[in-house]
C-alpha positions as CSV (number, residue, x, y, z in Angstrom):
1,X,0.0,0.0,0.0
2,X,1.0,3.5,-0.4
3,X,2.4,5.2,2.3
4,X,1.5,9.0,3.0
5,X,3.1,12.0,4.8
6,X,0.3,13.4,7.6
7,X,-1.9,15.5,6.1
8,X,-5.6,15.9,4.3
9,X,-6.9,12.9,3.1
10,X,-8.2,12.1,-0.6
11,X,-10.0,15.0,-2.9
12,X,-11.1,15.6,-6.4
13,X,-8.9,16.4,-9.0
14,X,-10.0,19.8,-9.6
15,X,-9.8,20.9,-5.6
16,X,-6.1,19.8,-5.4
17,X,-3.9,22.4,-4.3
18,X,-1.2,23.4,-6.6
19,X,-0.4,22.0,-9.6
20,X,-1.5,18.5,-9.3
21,X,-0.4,15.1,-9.2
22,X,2.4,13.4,-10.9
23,X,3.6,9.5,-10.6
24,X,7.0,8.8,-11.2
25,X,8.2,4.9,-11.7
26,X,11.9,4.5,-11.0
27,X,11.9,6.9,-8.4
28,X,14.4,5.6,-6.1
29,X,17.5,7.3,-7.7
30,X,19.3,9.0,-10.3
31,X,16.7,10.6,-13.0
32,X,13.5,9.4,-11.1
33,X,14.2,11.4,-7.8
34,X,15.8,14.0,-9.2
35,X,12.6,14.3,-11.4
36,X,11.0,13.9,-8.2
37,X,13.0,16.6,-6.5
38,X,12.2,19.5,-9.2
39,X,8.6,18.4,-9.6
40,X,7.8,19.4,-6.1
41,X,9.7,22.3,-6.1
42,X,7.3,23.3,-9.2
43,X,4.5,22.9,-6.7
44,X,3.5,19.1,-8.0
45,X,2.7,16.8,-5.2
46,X,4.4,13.3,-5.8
47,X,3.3,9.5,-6.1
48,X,6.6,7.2,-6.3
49,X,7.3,3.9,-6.7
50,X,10.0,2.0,-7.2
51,X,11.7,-1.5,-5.7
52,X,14.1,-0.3,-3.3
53,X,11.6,1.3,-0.4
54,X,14.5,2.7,1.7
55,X,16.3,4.9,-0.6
56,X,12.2,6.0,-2.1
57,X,11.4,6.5,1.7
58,X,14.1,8.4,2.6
59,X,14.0,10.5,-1.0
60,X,10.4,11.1,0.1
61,X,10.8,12.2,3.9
62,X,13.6,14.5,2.5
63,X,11.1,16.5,-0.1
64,X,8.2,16.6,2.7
65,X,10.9,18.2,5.2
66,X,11.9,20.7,2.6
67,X,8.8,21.2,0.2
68,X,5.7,20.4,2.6
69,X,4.0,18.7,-0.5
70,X,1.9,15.7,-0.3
71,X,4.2,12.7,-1.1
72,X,3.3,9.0,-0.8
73,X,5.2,6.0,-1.9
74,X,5.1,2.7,-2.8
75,X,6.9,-0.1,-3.6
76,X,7.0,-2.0,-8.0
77,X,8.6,-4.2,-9.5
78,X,7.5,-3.1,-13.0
79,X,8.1,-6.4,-14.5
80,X,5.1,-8.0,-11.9
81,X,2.0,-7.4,-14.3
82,X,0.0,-7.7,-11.6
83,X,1.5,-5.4,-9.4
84,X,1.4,-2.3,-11.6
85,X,-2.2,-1.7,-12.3
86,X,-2.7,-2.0,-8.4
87,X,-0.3,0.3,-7.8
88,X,-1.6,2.9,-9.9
89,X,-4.9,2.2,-8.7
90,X,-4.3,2.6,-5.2
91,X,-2.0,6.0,-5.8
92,X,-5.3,7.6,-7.9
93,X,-7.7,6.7,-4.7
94,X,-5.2,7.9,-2.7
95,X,-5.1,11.6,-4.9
96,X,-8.8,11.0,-5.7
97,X,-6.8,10.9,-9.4
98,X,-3.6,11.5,-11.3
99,X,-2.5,14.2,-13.7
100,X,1.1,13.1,-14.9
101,X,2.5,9.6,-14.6
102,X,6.3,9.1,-16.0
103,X,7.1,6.1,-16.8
104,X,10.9,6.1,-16.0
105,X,12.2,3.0,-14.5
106,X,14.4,0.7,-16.0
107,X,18.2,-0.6,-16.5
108,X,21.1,-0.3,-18.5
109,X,22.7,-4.1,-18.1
110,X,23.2,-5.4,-21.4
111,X,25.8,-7.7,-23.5
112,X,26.6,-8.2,-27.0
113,X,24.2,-10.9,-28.3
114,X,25.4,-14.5,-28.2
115,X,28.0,-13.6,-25.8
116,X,26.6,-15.7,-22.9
117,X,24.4,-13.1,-20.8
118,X,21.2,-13.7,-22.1
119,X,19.5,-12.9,-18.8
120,X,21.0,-9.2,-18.5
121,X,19.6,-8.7,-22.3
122,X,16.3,-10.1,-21.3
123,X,15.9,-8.4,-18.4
124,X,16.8,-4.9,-19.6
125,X,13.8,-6.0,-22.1
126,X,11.6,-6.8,-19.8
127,X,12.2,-3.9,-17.6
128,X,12.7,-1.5,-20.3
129,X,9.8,-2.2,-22.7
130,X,7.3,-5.0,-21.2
131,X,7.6,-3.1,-18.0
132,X,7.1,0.3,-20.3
133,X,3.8,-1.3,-22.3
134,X,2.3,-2.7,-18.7
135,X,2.9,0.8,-17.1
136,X,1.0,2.8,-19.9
137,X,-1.7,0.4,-19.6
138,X,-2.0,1.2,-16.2
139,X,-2.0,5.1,-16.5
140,X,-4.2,4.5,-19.6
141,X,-7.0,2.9,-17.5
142,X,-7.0,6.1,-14.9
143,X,-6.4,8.9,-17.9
144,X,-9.3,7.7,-20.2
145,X,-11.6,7.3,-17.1
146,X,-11.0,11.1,-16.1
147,X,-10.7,12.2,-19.9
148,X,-7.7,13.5,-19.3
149,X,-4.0,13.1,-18.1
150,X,-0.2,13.5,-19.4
151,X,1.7,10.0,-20.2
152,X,5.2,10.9,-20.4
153,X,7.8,8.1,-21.7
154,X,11.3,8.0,-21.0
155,X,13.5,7.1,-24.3
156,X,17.3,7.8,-24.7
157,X,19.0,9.2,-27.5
158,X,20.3,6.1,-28.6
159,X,16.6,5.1,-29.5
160,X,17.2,6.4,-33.2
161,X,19.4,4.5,-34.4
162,X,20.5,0.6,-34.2
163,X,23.6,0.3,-31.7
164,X,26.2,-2.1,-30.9
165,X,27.9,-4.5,-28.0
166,X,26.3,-4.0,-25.1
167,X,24.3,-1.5,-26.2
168,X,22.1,-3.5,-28.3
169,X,19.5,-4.2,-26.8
170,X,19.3,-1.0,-24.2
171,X,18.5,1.1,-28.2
172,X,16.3,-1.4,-28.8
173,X,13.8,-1.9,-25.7
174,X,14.3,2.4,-26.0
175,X,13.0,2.3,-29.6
176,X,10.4,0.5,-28.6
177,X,9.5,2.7,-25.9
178,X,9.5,5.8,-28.4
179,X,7.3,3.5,-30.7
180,X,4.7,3.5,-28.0
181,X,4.4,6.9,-27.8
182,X,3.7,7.5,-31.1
183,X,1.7,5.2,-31.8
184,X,-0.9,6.3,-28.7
185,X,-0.2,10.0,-29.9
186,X,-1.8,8.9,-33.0
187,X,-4.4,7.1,-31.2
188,X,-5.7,10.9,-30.2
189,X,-7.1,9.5,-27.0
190,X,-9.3,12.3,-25.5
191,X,-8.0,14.9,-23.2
192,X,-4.9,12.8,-22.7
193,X,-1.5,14.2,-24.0
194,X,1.5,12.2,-24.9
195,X,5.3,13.2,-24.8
196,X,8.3,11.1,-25.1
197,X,11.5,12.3,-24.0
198,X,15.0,11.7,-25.4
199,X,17.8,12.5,-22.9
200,X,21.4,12.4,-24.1
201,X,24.8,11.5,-21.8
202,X,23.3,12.8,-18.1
203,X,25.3,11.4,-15.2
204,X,22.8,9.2,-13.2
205,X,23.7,5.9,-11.2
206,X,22.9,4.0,-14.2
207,X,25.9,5.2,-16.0
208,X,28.1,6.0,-12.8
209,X,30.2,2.7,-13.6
210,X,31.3,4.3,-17.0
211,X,35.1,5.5,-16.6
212,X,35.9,7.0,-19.8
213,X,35.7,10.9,-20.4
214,X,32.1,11.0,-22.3
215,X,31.7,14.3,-24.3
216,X,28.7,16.3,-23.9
217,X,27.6,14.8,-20.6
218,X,26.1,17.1,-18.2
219,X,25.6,16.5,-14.7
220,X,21.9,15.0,-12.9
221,X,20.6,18.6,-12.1
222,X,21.6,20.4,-15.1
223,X,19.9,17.1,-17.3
224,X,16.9,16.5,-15.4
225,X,15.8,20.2,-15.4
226,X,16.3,20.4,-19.4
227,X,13.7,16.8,-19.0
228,X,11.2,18.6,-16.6
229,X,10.8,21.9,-18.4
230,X,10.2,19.8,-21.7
231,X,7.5,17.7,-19.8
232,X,5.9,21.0,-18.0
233,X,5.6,22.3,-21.7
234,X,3.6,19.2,-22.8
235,X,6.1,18.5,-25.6
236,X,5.4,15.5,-28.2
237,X,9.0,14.6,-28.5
238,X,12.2,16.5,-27.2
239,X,15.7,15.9,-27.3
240,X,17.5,17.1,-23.9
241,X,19.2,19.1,-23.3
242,X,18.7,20.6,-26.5
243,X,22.5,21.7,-27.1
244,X,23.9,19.6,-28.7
245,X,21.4,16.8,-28.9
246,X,18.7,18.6,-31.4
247,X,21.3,18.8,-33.9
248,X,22.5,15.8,-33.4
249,X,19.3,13.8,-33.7
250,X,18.5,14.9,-36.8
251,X,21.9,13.9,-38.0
252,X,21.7,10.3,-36.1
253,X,18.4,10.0,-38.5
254,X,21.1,10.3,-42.1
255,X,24.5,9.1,-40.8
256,X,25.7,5.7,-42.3
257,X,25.8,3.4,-40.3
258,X,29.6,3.5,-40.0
259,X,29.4,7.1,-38.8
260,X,26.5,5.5,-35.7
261,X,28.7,2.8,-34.7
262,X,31.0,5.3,-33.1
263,X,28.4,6.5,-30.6
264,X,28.4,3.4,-28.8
């Protein structure tokens, strides 16, 4: 169950104070509670979920202390099918409903195919995309019963474009990710709005392992803010932050595949 800071119990959508409600998966560390972090100081109170309860308790008391904004928590495994929609569920009673859910949890383990780690590929897929599809279905269910609602979808840059080595499969669950975005854009569902966010090289815990000097990447704060203000603007798609990875999505989109490989 979902566990709440003291404070007034459930109420309509409409007589929520400040901006509203927003869900964030994943919300345990790097991207997701920094996302977290700079949502509530926009005046968004905060559902999170994610599998390590300590760290998304502690994240949680912290933004109370410093914000006073309604927080509750709860713990998801996004891979548990069942788990998800109940989740949701329980966070829109909770709110008496939900304006913004971002589906951001997920992993970067990977291996080059036929190399012997077919469980880290798999399970990148499984968090990254099956977890993905069940976690739309889920926000899906609340937003078309309201008639309205913001499904945000976190992607990566290396979503455009086929990669390589370990790689692989991480593009590829992200590809998919972007696919489902457009395709329930296209779906016009009403009063529901769709973005799906591409962030380049920001330093989160996922990538902490990485040793080599990485050009262009920016620190958590810098790249979660350039995410957040492209959410808060309701944007379809957007590249962040926008310098230098506008440019260089629409060159990913006509490089040969020669040029590509050396991104990854």
């Amino acid at each position: 169950m979902p566990s709440s800071s003291p404070g007034p119990g459930p109420s309509s959508p409409q007589a929520r104070p400040g901006r509203g409600v927003v869900l964030v998966t994943g919300a345990s560390s790097g991207l997701g509670a920094e996302m977290a972090r700079q949502f509530t100081a926009r005046g968004w109170d905060l559902a999170l979920c994610a599998r390590r309860t300590d760290r998304l308790d502690a994240l949680a008391d912290g933004i109370r202390t410093a914000s006073g904004r309604r927080v509750e928590t709860a713990a998801l495994d996004v891979t548990d099918a069942d788990a998800v929609p109940a989740v949701f569920r329980r966070f829109d009673e909770a709110f008496g409903g939900l304006d913004r859910v971002v589906v951001d949890a997920g992993l970067g383990k990977g291996a080059p195919l036929g190399t012997g780690r077919a469980d880290a590929n798999r399970e990148t897929a499984m968090t990254n995309f099956v977890g993905a599809l069940a976690q739309c279905e889920a926000a899906l269910e609340v937003f078309r019963r309201q008639r309205r609602g913001h499904l945000v979808l976190v992607s990566s840059m290396s979503a455009l474009r086929g990669m390589r080595r370990g790689t692989t499969t991480y593009a590829a669950t992200k590809a998919g990710v972007a696919a489902l975005a457009e395709g329930l854009r296209s779906e016009r569902i009403p009063g529901v709005d769709v973005s799906v966010v591409y962030p380049g090289y920001i330093r989160s815990e996922m990538n902490e392992h990485v040793q080599q000097a990485t050009r262009f990447r920016v620190d958590t704060g810098t790249g979660v803010r350039a995410m957040v203000e492209a959410i808060e603007a309701r944007r379809a798609k957007a590249y962040v932050p926008a310098w230098p990875w506008v440019p260089i999505g629409v060159a990913m989109r006509v490089l040969p595949l020669s040029v590509v490989r050396r991104l990854s």
